[in-house]
C-alpha positions in Angstrom: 95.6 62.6 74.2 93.2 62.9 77.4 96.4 62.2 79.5 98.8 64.6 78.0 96.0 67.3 78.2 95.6 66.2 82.0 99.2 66.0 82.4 99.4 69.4 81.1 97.0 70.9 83.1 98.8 69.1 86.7 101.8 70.8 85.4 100.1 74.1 85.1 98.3 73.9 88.3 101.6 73.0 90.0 103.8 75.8 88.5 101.1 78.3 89.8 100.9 76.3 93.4 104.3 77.3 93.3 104.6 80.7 92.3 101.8 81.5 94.5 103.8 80.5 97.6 107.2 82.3 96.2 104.9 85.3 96.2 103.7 84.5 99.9 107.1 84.1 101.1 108.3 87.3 99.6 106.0 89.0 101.6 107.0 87.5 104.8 110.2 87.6 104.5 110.1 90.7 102.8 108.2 92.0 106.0 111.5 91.4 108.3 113.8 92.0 105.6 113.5 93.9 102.8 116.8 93.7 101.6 116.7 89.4 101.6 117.9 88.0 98.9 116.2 85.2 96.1 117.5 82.4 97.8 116.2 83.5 101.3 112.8 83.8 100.0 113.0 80.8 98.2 113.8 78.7 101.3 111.0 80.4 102.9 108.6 78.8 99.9 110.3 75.7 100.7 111.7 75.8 96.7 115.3 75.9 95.2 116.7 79.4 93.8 116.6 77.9 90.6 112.8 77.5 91.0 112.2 80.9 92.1 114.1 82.0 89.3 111.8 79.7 86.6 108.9 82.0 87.4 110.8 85.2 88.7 113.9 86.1 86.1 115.9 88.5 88.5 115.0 90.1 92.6 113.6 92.6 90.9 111.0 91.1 88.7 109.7 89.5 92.0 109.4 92.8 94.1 107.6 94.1 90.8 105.3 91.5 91.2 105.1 91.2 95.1 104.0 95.3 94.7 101.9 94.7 91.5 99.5 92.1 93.7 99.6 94.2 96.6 98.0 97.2 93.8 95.6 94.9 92.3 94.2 93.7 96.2 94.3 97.3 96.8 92.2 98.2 93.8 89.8 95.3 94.3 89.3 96.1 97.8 88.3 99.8 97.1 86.6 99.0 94.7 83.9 97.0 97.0 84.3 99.7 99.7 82.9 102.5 97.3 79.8 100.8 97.2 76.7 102.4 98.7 78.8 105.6 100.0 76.2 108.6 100.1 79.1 111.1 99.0 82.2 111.6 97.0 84.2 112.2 100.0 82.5 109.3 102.2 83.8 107.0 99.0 87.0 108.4 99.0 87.3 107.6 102.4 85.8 104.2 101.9 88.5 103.6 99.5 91.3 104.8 101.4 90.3 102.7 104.7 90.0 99.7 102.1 93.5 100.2 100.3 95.5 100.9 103.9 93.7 97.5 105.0 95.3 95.8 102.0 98.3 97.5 102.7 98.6 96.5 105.9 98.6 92.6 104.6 102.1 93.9 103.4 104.6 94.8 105.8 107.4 97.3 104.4 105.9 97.8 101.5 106.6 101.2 101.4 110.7 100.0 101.3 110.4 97.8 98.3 108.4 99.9 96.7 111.5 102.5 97.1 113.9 100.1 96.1 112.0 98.9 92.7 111.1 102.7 91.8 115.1 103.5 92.1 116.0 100.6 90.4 113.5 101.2 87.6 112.1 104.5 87.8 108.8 106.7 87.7 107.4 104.7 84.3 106.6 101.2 85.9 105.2 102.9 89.0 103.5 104.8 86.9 102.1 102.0 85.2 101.1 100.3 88.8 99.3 102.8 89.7 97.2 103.4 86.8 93.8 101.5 87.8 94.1 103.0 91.1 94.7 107.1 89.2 91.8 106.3 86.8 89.4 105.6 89.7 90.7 108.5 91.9 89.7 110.7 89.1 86.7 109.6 87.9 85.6 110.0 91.9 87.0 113.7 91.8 85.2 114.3 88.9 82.3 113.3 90.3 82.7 115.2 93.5 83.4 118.6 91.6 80.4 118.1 89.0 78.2 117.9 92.5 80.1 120.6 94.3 81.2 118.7 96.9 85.0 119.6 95.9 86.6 122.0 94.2 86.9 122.9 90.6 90.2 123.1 90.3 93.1 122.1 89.8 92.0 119.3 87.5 91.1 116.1 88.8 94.0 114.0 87.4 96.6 116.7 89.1 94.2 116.0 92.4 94.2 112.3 92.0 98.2 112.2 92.0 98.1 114.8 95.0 96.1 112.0 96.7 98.2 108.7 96.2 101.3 111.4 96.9 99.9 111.8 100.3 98.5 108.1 101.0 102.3 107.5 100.3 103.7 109.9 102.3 101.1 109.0 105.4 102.0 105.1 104.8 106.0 105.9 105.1 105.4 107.6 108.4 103.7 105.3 109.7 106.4 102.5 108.7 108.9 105.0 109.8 107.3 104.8 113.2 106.5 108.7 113.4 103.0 107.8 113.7 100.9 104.9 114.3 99.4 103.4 111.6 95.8 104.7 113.1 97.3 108.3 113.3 98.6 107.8 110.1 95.5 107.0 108.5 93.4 109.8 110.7 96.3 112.6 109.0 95.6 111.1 105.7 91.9 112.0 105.8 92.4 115.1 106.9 94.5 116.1 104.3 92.8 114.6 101.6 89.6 116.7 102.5 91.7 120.0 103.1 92.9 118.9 99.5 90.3 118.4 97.5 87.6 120.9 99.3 89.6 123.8 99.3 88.6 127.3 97.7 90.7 130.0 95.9 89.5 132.9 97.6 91.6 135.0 96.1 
């Protein structure tokens, strides 16, 4: 019994050993081409396209969950950055310098994230983003109940403003219209001209 529940386990640990570096290799390989296919990426991980299929049904369940670990290291890293910030915008900074660090550990993600949203539409992006929307407005919450930024629109229309924009900065920047450090210096900008602006009218 002891050594089928150990053998168990080894099989377990190895099946993850090995989806872990399918996932690795998608991202590097990914990174130069976007458009590579299964059995590219499986070389990469030094596995058969069989294998890469045991853990990844089709190409495009393995960009959904290339871009789905890319969100949750996003999430986790602005989630520490937040910490100790002495202002709702300072945070919101914080958490945008934290996500385009993440970000940056994946090269063209911008194009497979195109690709699977085409292939799949709005709902499962929708669905990605969904940790990262919830804290966004909880933050713009917080900023308008202090005054720091505007009352309106409502924060959930503001919070999808935002990741519009952290999108549109990051696909310049991958575009090559900007450097990424330009990129990122636009996105703050905006975000504060977003968020702090008054209707005068």
């Amino acid at each position: 019994m002891l050594d089928e529940q150990t053998s168990t386990r080894r099989r377990r640990a190895d099946a993850e050993r090995s989806r872990t570096a399918i996932l690795e290799a998608a991202v590097s390989v990914l990174a130069e081409r976007p458009d590579a296919s299964v059995a590219a990426i499986g070389r990469a991980a030094g596995v058969t396209r069989q294998t890469v299929y045991a853990h990844f049904p089709s190409r495009r369940a393995l960009l959904n969950a290339v871009l789905d670990r890319a969100a949750e290291e996003s999430v986790a890293a602005m989630d520490a950055a937040e910490q100790g910030a002495d202002s709702a915008l300072e945070a919101l900074r914080r958490m945008m310098d934290a996500s385009w660090r993440a970000a940056e550990s994946y090269p063209s993600l911008a194009e497979v994230a195109a690709e699977a949203a085409e292939a799949e539409g709005s709902e499962e992006d929708a669905r990605r983003h969904l940790p990262l929307l919830e804290r966004l407005v909880a933050l713009i919450e917080r900023g308008q109940r202090t005054g720091e930024f505007a009352p309106d629109p409502p924060a959930p229309w503001l919070a999808s403003a935002a990741i519009a924009l952290a999108h549109a900065a990051a696909r310049e920047a991958s575009a090559g219209q900007f450097t990424p450090t330009e990129s990122l210096a636009a996105l703050h900008v905006g975000l504060a001209r977003l968020l702090t602006a008054r209707d005068h009218a």
